[in-house]
C-alpha positions in Angstrom: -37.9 62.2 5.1 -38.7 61.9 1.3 -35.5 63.5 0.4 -33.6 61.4 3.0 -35.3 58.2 1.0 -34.4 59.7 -2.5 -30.6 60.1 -1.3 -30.4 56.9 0.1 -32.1 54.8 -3.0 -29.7 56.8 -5.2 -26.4 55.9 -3.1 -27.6 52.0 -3.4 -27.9 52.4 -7.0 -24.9 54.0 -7.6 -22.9 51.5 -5.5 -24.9 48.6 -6.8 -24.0 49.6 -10.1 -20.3 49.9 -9.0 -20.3 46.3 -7.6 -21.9 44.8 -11.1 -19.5 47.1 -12.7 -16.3 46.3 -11.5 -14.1 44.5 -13.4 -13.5 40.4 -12.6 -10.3 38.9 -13.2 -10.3 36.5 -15.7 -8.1 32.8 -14.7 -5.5 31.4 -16.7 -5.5 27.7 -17.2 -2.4 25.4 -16.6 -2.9 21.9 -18.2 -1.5 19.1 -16.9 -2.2 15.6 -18.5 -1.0 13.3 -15.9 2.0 12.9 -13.2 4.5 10.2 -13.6 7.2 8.8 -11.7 11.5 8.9 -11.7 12.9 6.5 -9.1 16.5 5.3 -8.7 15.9 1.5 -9.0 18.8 0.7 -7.2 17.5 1.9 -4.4 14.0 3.1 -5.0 12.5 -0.4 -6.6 10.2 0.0 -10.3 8.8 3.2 -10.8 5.0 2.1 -11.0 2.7 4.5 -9.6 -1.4 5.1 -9.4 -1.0 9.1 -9.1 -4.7 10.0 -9.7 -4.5 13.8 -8.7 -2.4 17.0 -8.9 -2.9 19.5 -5.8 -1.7 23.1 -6.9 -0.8 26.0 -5.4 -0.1 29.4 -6.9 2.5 31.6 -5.1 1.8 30.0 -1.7 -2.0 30.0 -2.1 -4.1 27.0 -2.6 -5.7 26.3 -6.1 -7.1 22.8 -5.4 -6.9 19.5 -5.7 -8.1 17.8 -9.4 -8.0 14.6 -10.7 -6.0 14.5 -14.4 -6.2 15.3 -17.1 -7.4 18.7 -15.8 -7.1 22.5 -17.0 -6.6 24.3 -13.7 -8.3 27.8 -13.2 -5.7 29.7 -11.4 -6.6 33.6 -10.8 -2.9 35.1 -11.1 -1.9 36.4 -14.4 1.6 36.7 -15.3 5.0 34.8 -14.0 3.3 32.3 -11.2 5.6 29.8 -9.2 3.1 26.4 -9.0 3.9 23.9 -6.2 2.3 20.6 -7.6 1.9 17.5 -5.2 0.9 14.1 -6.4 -2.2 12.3 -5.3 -3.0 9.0 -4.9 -6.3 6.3 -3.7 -5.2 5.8 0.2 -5.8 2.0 1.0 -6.8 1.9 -2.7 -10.4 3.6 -1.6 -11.7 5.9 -4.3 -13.5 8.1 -1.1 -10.1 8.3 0.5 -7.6 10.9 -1.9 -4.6 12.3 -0.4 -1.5 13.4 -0.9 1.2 10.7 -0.8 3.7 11.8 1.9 6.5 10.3 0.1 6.6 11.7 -3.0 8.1 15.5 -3.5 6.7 18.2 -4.3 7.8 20.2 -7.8 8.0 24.0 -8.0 7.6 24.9 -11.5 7.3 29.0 -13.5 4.7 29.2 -15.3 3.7 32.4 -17.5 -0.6 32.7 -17.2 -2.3 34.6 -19.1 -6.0 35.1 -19.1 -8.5 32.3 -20.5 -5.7 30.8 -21.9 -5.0 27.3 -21.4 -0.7 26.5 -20.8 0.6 23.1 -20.7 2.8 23.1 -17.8 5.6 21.5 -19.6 5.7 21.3 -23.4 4.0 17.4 -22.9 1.4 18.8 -20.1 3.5 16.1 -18.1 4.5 16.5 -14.4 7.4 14.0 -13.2 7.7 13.5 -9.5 10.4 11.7 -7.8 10.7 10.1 -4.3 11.3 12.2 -1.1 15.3 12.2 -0.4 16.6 10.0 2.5 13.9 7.6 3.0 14.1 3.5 3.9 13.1 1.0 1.6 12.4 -2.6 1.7 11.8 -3.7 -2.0 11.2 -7.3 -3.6 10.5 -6.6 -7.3 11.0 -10.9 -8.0 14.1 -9.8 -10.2 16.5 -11.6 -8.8 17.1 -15.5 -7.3 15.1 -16.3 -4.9 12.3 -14.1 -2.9 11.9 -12.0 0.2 8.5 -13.9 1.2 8.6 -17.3 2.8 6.0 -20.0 3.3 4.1 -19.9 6.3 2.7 -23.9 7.8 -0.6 -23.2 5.8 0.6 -22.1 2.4 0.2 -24.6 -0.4 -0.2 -22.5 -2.9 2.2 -23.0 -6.1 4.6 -20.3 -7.1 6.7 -19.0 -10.1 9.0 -16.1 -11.2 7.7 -15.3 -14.9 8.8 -12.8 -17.3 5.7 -13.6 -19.8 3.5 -13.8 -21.4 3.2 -9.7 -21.2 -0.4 -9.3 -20.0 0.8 -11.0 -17.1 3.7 -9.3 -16.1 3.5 -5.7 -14.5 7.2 -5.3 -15.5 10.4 -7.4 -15.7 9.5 -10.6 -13.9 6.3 -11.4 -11.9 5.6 -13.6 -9.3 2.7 -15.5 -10.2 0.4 -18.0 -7.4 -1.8 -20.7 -8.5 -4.4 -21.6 -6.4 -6.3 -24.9 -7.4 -9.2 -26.8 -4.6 -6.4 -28.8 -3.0 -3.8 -26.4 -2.7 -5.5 -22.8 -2.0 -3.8 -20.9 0.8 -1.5 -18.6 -0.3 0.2 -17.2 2.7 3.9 -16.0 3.1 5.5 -13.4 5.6 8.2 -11.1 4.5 12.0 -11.7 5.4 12.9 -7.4 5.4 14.9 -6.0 8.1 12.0 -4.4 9.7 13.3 -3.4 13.2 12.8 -0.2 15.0 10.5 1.2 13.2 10.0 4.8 13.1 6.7 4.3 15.5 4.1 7.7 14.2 5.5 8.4 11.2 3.8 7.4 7.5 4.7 4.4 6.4 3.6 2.5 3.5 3.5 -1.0 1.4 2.9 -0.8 -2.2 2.6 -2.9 -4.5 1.4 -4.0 -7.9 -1.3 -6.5 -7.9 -3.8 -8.6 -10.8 -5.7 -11.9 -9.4 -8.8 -13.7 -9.7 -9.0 -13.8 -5.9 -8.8 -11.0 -3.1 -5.4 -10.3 -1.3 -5.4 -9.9 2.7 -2.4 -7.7 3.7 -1.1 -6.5 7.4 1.7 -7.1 9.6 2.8 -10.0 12.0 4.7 -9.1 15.2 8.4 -10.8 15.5 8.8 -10.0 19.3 6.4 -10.7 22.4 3.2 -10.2 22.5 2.7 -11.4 19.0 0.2 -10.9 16.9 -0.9 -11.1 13.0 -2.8 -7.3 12.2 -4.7 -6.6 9.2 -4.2 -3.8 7.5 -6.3 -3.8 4.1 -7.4 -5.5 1.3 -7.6 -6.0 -2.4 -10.6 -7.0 -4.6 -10.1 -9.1 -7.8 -8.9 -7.6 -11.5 -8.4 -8.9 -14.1 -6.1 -5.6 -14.6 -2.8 -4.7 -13.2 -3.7 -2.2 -10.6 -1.2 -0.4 -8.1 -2.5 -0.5 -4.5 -0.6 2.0 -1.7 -1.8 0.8 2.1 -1.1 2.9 4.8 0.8 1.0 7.6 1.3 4.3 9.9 -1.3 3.2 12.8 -1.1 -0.4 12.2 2.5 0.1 13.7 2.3 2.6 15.8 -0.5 0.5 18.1 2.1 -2.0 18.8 3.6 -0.1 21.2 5.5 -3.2 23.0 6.8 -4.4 19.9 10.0 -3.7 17.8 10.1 -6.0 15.1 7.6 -6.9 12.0 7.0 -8.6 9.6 4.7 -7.7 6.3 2.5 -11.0 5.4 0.4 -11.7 2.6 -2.8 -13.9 2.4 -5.3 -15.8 0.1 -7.4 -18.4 0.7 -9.7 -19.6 -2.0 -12.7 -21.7 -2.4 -13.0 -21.5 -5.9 -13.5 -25.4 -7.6 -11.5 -24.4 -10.1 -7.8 -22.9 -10.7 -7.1 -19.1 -9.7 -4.1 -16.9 -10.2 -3.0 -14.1 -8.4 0.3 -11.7 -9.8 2.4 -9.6 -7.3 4.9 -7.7 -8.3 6.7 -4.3 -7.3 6.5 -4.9 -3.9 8.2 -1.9 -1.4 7.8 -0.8 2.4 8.6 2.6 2.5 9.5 4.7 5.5 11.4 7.4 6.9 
């Protein structure tokens, strides 16, 4: 029995020692400083973006998702293909990070070596673009006249301005004065927004600074109608890009077939506030 217990203590420590022993492979590090955006704006609209996070994989295996500026452990050494996706705040909630569904992905070869840190491009930049073939309904206030309309409660007072630059998220703005007699802003889209694509992703962005908080959702054009909320935005006093997920906002009209996107503000301020809009895109499949 003693013997047995001697050969048995001994085999643990020699295969204990092997485990502490054996050799750990050491990450590489790929750096990437932030993610920025190409659009055609033709067709695509600006190319403002909030793109908060880079998910990774490695040669098909998932690294992880970190917000930027990040050095990325990654456990391969040597040539490594990286798939990066772009991530963003979903409804603009900090607790709710995803990957947005419209922009592509970028495959990129990237030579790791161990505990070394490798920009993954000479600027540590990663430039996405816009998924291929999908639908856009864009009002970026650039040209005469705008895709919103007044509905019977809006009194609010409007202007297209191209300055002074802190108030302007690029180009021309549109900018909404709300004063104690005239403080409902509220104006309904005039896009073509029929036949919706009912389950898939969809999305409104756009680029919003204000005094006062934004209500956005969707009215119904066709019977039964309705007016559906969909989210909202808190005062800056900084240009912030919001993305709102429209997917099941849509998809729960399930008798309807046309929409419209409205926007809403109602103050009760006793003195004058502004809100600025600009950038404004539904995008869809």
């Amino acid at each position: 029995m003693k013997k047995f217990y001697f050969a048995t203590t001994l085999l643990l420590l020699l295969t204990a020692c092997d485990i502490f022993d054996k050799e750990e492979t050491i990450p590489g590090y790929v750096v990437i400083k932030e993610i920025t955006l190409q659009t055609n704006e033709a067709t695509e609209g600006a190319n403002t973006h909030a793109i908060l996070d880079a998910t990774v994989f490695a040669d098909d295996q998932f690294v992880g998702t970190y917000e930027l500026p990040a050095a990325i452990p990654i456990l391969q050494n040597g040539n490594t293909t990286l798939n990066i996706s772009g991530g963003i705040k979903n409804n603009g909630l900090i607790d709710n990070r995803i990957i947005y569904p419209f922009y592509n992905f970028v495959l990129k070869d990237i030579e790791l070596l161990p505990d070394v840190k490798t920009p993954v491009n000479p600027d540590s930049t990663v430039t996405l673009e816009y998924f291929p073939n999908l639908n856009f309904e864009i009002e970026g206030f650039e040209d005469v006249g705008i895709q919103f309309e007044a509905e019977d409660e809006d009194n609010a007072e409007i202007n297209i301005i191209s300055g002074p630059p802190e108030d302007v998220s690029r180009g021309q703005s549109l900018e909404v004065t709300l004063t104690p007699s005239n403080n409902v802003f509220f104006r309904r889209s005039t896009f073509d927004m029929t036949n919706l694509p009912k389950g898939n992703a969809m999305y409104l962005e756009l680029d919003y600074k204000g005094s006062v908080p934004l209500e956005v959702g969707i009215f119904t054009e066709d019977a039964p109608f309705a007016k559906v909320f969909a989210g909202g935005i808190n005062p800056t006093d900084e240009w912030t890009k919001i993305y709102f997920e429209f997917t099941n906002e849509v998809a729960r009209q399930t008798q309807n077939e046309q929409f419209e996107i409205y926007l809403e503000s109602r103050s009760s301020s006793l003195t004058t506030e502004k809100i600025y809009l600009d950038n404004i895109k539904f995008v869809y499949p």
